[in-house]
N, C-alpha and C positions, 0 to 999 in steps of 0.2 A: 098720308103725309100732310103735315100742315103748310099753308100756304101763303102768303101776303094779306089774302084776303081775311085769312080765322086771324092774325095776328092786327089785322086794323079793326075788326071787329070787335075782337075781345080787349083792347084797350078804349075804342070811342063807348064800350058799353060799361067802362066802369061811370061812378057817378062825376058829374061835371065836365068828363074829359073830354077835349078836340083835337082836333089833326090840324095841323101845321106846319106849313115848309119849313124845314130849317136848311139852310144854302142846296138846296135843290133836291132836295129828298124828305121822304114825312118824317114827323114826328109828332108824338102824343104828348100831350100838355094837359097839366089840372093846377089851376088857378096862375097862369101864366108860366109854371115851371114843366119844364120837359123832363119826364119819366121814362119816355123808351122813343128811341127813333130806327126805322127801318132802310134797306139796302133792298127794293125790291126787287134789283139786276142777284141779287145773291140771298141765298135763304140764310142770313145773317141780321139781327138787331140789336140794338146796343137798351141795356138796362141802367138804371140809374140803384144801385142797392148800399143798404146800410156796408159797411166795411166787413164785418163779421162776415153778411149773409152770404157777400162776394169772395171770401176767404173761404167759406161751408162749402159752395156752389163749386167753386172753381178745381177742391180737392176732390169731390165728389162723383165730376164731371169732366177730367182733361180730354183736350181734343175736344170738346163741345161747349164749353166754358172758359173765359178765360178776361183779366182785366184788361182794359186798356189802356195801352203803352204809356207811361209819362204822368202826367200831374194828374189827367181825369181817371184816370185807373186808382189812384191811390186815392180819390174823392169816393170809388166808388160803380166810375163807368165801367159797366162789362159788355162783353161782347159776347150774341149767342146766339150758336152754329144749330135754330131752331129745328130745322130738317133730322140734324141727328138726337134728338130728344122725343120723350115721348109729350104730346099734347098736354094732360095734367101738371105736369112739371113748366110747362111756359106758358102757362095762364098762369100757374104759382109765382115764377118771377114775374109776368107783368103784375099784376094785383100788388107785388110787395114791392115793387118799385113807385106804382102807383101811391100806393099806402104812406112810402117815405115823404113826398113831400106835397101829398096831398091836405087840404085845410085840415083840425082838429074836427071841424064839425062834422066831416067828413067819414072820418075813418073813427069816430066816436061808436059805440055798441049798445 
């Protein structure tokens, strides 16, 4: 089962990214912007994804996927029920949340 721990891990391990509180729980930052923040009372973390990919995810995935109620849902915030996913699958949304608004230099190939 994945845990708080692989989900801080694998976001402070992409390139530039940190952890920072945001109102009283982490969240992961690449170049001042937040890309996922976590709920470590709840095996729940929110992703920041392009529109599309949160449309793909969320048909693909009910019950374990799903946007966030109101303005930041339709920006893109989701919410994701980690526990019931498998592990390659939530390294792939953090990496492509990461990806969204992380620098060009960045995420350049």
């Amino acid at each position: 089962m994945i845990s708080s721990d692989d989900i801080r891990a694998w976001a402070v391990g992409l390139p530039e990214s940190v952890e920072a509180d945001h109102h009283g729980f982490p969240s992961f930052r690449v170049a001042g912007k937040i890309f996922c923040t976590m709920r470590e009372a709840r095996p729940r973390m929110m992703v920041k994804l392009k529109p599309e990919h949160q449309h793909n995810f969320v048909e693909a995935h009910p019950g374990a996927i799903e946007p966030v109620p109101g303005y930041w849902g339709r920006k893109g915030a989701t919410y994701v029920e980690y526990a019931k996913l498998d592990p390659s699958l939530v390294y792939t949304l953090i990496e492509l949340a990461w990806a969204g608004v992380a620098p060009r230099r960045l995420t350049r190939s």
